[in-house]
N, C-alpha and C positions, 0 to 999 in steps of 0.2 A: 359648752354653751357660752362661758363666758367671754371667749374669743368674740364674740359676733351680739355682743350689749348694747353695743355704740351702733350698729348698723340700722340702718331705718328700714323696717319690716316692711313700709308697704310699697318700697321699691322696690326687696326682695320678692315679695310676693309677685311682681310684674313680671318679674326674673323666670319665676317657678312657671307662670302661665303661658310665657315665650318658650320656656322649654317643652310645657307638653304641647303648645303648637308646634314647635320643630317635631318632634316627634311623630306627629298626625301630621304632617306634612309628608314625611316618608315613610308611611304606611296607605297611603292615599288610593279613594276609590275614584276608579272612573268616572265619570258625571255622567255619559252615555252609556244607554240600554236598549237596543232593538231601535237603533237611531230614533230612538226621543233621551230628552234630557232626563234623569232623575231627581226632582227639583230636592228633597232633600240634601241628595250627594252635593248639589251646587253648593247650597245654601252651606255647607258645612265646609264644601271646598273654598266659598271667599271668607267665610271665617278662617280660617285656616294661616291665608294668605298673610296675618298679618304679624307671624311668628318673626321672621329676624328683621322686618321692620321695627317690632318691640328690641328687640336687642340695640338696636341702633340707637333709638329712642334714650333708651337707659345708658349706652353708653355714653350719644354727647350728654346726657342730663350730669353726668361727674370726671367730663374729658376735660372740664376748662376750670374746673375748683380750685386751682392755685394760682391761678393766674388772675391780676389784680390790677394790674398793670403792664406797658410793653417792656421796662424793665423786669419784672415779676416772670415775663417770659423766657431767661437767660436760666435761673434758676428750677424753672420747673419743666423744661426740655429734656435736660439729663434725666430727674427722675422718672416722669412718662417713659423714657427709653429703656432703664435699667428696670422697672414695671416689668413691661411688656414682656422684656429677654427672661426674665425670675418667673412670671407669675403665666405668662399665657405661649412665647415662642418654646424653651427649654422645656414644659412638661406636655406639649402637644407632638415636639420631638421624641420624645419618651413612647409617647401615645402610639406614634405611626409606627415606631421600632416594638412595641410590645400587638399592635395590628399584623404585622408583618410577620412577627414570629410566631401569630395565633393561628395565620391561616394555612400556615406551612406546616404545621404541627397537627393539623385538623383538615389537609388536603393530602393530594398525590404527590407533590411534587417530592422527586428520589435524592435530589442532595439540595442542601440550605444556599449553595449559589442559585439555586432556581427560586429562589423565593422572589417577592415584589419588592425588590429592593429600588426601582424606579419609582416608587408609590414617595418614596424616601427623598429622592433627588430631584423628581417635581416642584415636591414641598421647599426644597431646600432652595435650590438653582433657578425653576422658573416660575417659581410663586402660582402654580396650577397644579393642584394635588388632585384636581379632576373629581371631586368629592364635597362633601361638607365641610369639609377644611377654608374650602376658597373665603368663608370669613372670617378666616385668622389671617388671612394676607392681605383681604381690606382691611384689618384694622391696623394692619402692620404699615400701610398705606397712611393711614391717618396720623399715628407716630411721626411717619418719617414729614409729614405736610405738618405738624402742629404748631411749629413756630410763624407758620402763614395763618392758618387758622386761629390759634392763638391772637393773632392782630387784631383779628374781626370781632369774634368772642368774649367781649369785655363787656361787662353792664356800666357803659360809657352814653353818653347821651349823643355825642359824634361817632361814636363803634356802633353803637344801632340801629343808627339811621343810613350808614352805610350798609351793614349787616343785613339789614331789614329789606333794604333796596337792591342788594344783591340775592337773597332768598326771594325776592315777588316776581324778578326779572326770572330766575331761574326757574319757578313754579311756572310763571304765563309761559315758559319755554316747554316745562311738561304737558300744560296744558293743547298747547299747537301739535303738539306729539298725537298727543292719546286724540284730538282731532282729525290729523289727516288719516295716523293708523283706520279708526272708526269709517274712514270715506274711502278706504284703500289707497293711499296716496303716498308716496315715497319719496318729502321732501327736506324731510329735517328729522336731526337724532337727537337730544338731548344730550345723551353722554357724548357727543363729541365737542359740545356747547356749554362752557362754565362750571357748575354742579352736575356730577352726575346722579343718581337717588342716590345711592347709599350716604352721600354727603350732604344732601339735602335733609336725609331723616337723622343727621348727626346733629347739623345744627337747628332743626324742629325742638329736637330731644335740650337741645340748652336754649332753647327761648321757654321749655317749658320750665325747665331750674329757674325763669324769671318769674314765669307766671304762675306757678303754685304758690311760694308765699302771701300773694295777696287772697288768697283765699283760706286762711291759715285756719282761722272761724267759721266756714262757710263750708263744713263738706258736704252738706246735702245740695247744694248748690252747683258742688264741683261735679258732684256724681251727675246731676240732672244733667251737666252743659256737656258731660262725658258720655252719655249714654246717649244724646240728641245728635251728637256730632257724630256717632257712633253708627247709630240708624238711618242718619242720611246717608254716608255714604256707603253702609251695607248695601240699602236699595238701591245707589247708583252703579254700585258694581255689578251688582244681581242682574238688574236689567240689563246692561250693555252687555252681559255673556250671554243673555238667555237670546239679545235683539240679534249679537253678532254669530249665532249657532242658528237662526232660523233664518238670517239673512242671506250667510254665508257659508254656511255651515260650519263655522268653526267651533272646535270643543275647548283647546287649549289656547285661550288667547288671551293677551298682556293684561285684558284689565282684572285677572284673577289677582297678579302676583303685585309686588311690591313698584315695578315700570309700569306707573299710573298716578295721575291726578289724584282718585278717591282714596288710595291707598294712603295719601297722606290725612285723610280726613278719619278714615275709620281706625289708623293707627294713633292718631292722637287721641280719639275718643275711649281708644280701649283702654290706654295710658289712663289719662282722667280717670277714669271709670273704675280700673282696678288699684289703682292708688286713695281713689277716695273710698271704695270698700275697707282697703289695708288698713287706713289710720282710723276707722272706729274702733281695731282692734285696740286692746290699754297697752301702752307701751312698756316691756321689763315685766310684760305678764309669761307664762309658758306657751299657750299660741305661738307669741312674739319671738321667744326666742328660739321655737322649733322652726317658724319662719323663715329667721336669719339663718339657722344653721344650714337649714334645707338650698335654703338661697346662696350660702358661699360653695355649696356644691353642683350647682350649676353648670361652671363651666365644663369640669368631671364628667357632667349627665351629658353634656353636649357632646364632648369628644369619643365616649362609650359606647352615645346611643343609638347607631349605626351595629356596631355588631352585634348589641341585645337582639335588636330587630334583624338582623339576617340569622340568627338562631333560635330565633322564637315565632318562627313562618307556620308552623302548627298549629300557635298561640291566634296568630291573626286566621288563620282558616276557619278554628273551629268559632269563634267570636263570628266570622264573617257567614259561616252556615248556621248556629245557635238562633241569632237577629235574622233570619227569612231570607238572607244573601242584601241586607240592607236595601234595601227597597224602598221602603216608608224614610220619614223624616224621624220619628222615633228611633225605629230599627239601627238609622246611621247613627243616631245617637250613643246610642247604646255601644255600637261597633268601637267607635273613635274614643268614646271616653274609657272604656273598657281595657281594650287593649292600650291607650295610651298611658295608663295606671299601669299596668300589669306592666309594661317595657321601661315607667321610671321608676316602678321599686325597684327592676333588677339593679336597673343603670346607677339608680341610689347607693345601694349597696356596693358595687365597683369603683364608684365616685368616694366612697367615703376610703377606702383603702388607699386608691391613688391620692386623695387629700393629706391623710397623713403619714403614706409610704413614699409620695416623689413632692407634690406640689410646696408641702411645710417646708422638708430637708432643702429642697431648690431655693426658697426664699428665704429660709434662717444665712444658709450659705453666700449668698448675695449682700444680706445683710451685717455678715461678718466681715465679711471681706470691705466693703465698704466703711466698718469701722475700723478696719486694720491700715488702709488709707488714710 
């Protein structure tokens, strides 16, 4: 526990709650039943939605911490990079090499050359592991972009006004998107224009590292502008799937996922909202530092919790028959928080062994050798 003293619980905390969205994200019910909706299942589906938009969030909120200046940017490039290779490329590498030799060990295949060793080389060579992974290659993305972004990223009074004017330009550009999509129209993409999302919700995630300190006093405050921002755009999401399934009948459409407008509204509000619950907690209290600890296992939970959940398919069955086959809005409840517990204590537990069996050794090792330089 003492490892994790210094860490601020109630960005862990946001950490911990993006993780069991991912989680309930790929364990996911259908929304449709006897072609009608089941407004629960929605309703649970666009919460849902807002799992590694939080990730993003949290990450630019301490992507640009060292950076002070455009000089400040020379020196803090390298370590972002040497980061990354220690702390999230090397033990994700690890991850797919000990995936790989799980499934082979616990399948048919007759010799170890028949194993997924392309699961391997995707990850490696074309940055498409075709999986949950693909957000270790945007973020590997963002590393290798940081000395551009880095520019912009300054709390400078000329970086934010540029900053600021290239995020509104980039937003009204989402905006025109999730428009003609909503009128069927086929005129303009966003990611091929400026900011794509995931960049957009990087530097959201650091104007919010500006605008939390002035509320430093004021959590009840934060919490109300967090959970306001929160419920408008829950209900603009809500209705535009329920308007675009009766229109059109479509079930699975953009404005669930993080490619939308409201998504940046209700991922900021959940931010807010779970950040200013964290910090009533007393800081250096045991809450706080079960918190942290839980929270530097995160990444662990993330990279595991893919094959908890393909071996605990029982697990979600009998949860999914116990709750009526979720039906009701309770019932989902029940379903998704149920199971979503059950698949991160396992993931917990896995997470903590790979913490202190590859992820520590990889980063002391990094760190030595860097002192040996």
């Amino acid at each position: 526990m003492a490892e994790t003293k210094d860490k601020d619980h109630s960005i862990e905390l946001v950490r911990i709650i993006a993780c069991l969205l991912v989680i309930m994200a790929h364990s996911q019910l259908g929304v449709v039943e006897n072609n009608s909706i089941v407004s629960g299942r929605l309703a649970f589906s666009t919460f849902i939605a807002d799992d590694v938009p939080l990730f993003l969030l949290v990450t630019g909120f301490f992507f640009f911490n060292r950076v002070h200046s455009d000089s400040s940017i020379i020196q803090a490039f390298p370590y972002k990079a040497k980061s990354f290779l220690s702390r999230i490329y090397i033990p994700t590498i690890v991850y797919i090499l000990i995936s790989i030799l799980y499934r082979y060990f616990t399948g048919t295949q007759t010799s170890i050359l028949d194993a997924d060793w392309d699961y391997l080389g995707r990850f490696l060579f074309r940055l498409a592991p075709g999986d949950h992974l693909w957000y270790i290659c945007t973020y590997m993305s963002f590393v290798f972009f940081f000395p551009m972004l880095a520019f912009l990223c300054q709390d400078d009074p000329k970086k934010n006004k540029l900053r600021r004017t290239l995020l509104g330009v980039a937003i009204v550009g989402t905006i025109i998107t999730d428009v003609q999509y909503f009128f069927k129209m086929n005129l303009f993409d966003i990611e091929k224009f400026l900011w794509g999302y995931c960049t957009i919700f990087l530097i959201i995630g650091y104007e919010l590292s500006l605008f939390l300190p002035k509320f430093k006093n004021k959590k009840k405050k934060l919490f109300v502008i967090g959970v306001s921002l929160y419920l408008a755009g829950f209900l603009i999401k809500y209705g535009l799937q329920d308007y675009m399934f009766i229109k059109y009948g479509y079930v699975s459409n953009r404005f669930r996922w993080l490619q939308c407008t409201p998504c940046f509204i209700t991922a900021a509000g959940m931010f807010l909202s779970a950040y200013s619950i964290g910090s009533l907690i007393k800081r250096g209290g045991i809450p706080a530092h079960i918190i942290n600890f839980v929270g530097s296992c995160t990444f662990a939970i993330y990279l595991f919790h893919m094959m908890v959940i393909s071996q605990t398919g029982n697990w979600r069955n009998f949860f999914f028959m116990k709750f009526d086959h979720a039906t009701t809005f309770f019932s989902v409840f029940a379903y998704y928080i149920l199971y979503a517990l059950a698949v991160f204590g396992v993931a917990l537990v896995v997470a903590v062994v790979f913490k202190y069996a590859i992820e520590k050794p990889v980063e002391r090792l990094f760190k030595r050798w860097q002192t040996q330089r």
